[in-house]
C-alpha positions in Angstrom: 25.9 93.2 -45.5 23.6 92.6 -42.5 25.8 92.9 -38.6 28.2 89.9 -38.9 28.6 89.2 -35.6 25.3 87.6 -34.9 25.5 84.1 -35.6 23.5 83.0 -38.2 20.9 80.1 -38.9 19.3 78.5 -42.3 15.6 77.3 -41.1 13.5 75.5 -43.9 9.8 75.2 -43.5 10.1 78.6 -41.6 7.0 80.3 -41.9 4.2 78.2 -40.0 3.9 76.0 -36.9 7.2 74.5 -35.4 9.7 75.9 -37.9 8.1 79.2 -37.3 8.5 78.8 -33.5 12.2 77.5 -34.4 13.0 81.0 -36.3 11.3 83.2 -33.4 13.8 81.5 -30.8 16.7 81.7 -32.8 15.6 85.7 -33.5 15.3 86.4 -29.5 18.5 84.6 -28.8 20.7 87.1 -31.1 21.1 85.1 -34.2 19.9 86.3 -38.2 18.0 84.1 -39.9 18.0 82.6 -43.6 13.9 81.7 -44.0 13.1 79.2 -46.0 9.2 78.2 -46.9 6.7 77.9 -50.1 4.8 81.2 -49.1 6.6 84.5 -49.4 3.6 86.4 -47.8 4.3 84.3 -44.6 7.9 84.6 -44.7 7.5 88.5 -45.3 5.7 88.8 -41.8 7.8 87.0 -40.3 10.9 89.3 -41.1 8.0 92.2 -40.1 7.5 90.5 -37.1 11.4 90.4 -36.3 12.1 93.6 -37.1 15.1 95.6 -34.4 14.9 92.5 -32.7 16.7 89.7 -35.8 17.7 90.3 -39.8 15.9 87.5 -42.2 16.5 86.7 -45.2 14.1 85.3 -47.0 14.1 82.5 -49.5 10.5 81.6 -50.8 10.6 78.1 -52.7 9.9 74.3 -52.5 12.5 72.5 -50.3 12.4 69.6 -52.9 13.3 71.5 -55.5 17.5 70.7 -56.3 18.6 74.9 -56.2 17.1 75.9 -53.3 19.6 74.5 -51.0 22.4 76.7 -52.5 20.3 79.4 -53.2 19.6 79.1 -49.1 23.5 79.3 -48.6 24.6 81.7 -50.9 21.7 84.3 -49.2 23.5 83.7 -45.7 27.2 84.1 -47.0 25.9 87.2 -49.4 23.8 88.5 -47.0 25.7 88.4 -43.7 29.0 86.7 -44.4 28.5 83.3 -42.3 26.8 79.9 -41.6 26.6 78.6 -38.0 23.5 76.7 -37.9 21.2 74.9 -40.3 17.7 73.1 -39.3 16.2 71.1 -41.3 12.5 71.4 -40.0 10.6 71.2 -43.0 8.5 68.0 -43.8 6.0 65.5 -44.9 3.1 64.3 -42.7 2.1 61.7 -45.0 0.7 58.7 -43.0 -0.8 55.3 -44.5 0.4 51.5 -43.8 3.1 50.5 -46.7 0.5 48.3 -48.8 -1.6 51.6 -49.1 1.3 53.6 -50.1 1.8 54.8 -53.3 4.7 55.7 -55.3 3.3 59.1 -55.7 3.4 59.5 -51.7 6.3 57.6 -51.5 8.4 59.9 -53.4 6.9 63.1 -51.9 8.2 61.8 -48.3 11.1 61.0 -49.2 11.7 64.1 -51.3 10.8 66.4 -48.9 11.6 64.9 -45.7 14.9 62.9 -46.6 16.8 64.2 -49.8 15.9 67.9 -49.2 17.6 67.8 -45.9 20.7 65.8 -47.6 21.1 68.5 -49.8 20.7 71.3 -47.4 23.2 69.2 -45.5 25.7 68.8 -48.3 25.6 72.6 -49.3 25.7 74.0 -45.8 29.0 71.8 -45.0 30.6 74.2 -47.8 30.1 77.4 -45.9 30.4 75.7 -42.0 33.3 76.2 -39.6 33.9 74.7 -36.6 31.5 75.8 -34.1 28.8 75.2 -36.8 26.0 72.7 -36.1 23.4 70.8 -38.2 20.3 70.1 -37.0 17.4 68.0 -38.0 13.8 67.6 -37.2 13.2 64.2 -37.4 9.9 62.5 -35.5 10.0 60.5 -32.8 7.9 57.8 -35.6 11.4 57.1 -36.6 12.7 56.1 -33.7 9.8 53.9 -32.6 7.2 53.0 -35.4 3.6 53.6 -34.8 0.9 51.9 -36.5 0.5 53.2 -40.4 4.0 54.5 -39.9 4.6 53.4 -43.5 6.6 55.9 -45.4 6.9 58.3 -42.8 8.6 55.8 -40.4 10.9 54.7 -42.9 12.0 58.2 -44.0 12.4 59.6 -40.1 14.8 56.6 -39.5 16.8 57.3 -42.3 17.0 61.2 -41.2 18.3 59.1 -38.0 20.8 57.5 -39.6 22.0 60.5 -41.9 22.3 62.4 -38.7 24.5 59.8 -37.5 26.8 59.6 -40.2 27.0 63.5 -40.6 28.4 63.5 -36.7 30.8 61.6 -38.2 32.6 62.5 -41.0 31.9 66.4 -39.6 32.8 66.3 -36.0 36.3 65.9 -36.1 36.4 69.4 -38.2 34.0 70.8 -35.1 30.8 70.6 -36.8 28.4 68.9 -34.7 24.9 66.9 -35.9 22.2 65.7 -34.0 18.5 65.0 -34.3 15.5 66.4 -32.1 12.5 63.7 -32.6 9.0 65.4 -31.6 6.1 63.1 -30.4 2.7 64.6 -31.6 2.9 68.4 -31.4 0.0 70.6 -31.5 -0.2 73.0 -34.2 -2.6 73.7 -37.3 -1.2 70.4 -38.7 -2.3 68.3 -36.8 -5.4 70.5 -34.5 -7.7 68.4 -36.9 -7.9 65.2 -35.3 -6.3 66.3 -32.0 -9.4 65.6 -29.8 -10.2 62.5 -31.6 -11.4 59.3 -29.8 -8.4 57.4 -31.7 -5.9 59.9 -31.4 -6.6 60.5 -28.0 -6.2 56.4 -27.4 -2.7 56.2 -29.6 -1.3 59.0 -28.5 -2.4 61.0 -24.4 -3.0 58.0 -23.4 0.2 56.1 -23.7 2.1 59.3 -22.9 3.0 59.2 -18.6 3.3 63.2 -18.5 1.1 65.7 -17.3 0.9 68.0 -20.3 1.0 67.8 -24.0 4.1 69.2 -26.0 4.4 72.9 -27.5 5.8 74.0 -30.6 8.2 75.6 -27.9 9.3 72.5 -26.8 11.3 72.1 -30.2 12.0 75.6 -30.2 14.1 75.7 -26.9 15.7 72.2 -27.8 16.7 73.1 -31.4 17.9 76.4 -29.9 19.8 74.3 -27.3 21.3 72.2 -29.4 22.8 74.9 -31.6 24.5 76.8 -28.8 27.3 77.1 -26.8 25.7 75.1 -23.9 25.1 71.8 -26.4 28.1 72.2 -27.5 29.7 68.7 -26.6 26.4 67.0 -28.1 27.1 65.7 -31.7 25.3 62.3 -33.2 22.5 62.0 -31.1 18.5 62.0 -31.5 16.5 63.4 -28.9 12.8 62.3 -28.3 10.8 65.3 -27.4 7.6 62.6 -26.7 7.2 63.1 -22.8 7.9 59.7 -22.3 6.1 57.8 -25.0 8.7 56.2 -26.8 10.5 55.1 -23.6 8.1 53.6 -21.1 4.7 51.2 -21.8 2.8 54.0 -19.7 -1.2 53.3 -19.3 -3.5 56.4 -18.2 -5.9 55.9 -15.8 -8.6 56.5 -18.1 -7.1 53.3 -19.9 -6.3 51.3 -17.8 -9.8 51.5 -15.8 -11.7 51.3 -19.7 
């Protein structure tokens, strides 16, 4: 059994972008991690990458599919004894306007983005004392709709309202649930159409902040969240947009167009 006394978190979509940010915070701030992703390979180097510094355990298979959520739990109790923290990170970026949407893609957001973190959530609760925390990676899409939100919106506001009613029924026992809500975060997702003309338009543009947000940014937050300092923070969502969902900003560039 791995050193106890480190708390321990269960991170799903753990082995690129922001969930592998997430599980490199965690690691330098003393916790073991349970990894959860598709690609062994990547989850492998990230326990390589970790080594003396955090334990991982890994777990390589699809969030959507209905054992991985218990197999994710019984590798932290088995492996070091505890649960203290679960993020749900891992999702679907799925985007088209609701006549366009099929029920192929339909189903594939909500598998992956809304029952996958209910059933992480339902078999983490099992294993979770007080002190524990849930946390889920929602988009700040679902707390303000953007055009061809579709799906996605839809799903992210549901994670909303899960969160919600996971505070609670939980809190009382100590177990505290919240949501962090990116805006548009650069990573290999979404480095594709991050200098585009329309992108650029929907997104910089409208955003009153001086820089764009980091997969670090979530990091710290989720890390936040999960610790002793955010420890009287239970049912809220957190907008990690710089200001986007909040104000009717205008750049310069925009306004002068």
């Amino acid at each position: 059994m791995g050193n106890s006394s480190k708390p321990v978190v269960i991170i799903t979509g753990a082995s690129a972008g922001i969930g592998d940010a997430i599980a490199r915070r965690f690691a330098a701030g003393g916790w073991n991690l349970v990894a959860v992703a598709r690609r062994r390979e990547r989850l492998e180097q990230l326990a390589k990458d970790l080594q003396g510094v955090a334990e991982v355990a890994i777990v390589a298979g699809d969030v959507t599919d209905p054992q991985i959520p218990e197999k994710a739990v019984a590798a932290a109790m088995e492996t070091f004894g505890r649960l203290d923290s679960l993020v749900n990170n891992a999702g679907a970026g799925k985007w088209a306007p609701v006549k366009d949407t099929d029920d192929a893609t339909l189903d594939e957001v909500i598998d992956t983005s809304l029952k996958a973190p209910f059933r992480f959530a339902r078999a983490a609760l099992g294993s979770m004392q007080a002190g524990s925390s849930i946390i889920n990676i929602g988009s700040v899409f679902g707390v303000l709709s953007g055009m061809a939100g579709g799906a996605y919106s839809t799903v992210k506001a549901g994670l909303i309202g899960m969160t919600q009613a996971l505070a609670a029924d939980y809190g009382a026992q100590g177990i505290r649930s919240n949501l962090v809500a990116p805006g548009v975060i650069r990573t290999d997702m979404t480095d594709d159409y991050w200098e585009s003309d329309y992108f650029q338009r929907t997104n910089h543009e409208l955003t009153p902040f001086d820089r764009e947000g980091t997969a670090a940014d979530v990091a710290n937050t989720v890390f936040f969240l999960a610790s002793q300092e955010g420890s009287y923070i239970n049912g809220q969502t957190i907008a990690l947009d710089g200001g986007w969902s909040t104000t009717k900003y205008l750049s310069p560039e925009a306004l002068s167009r």
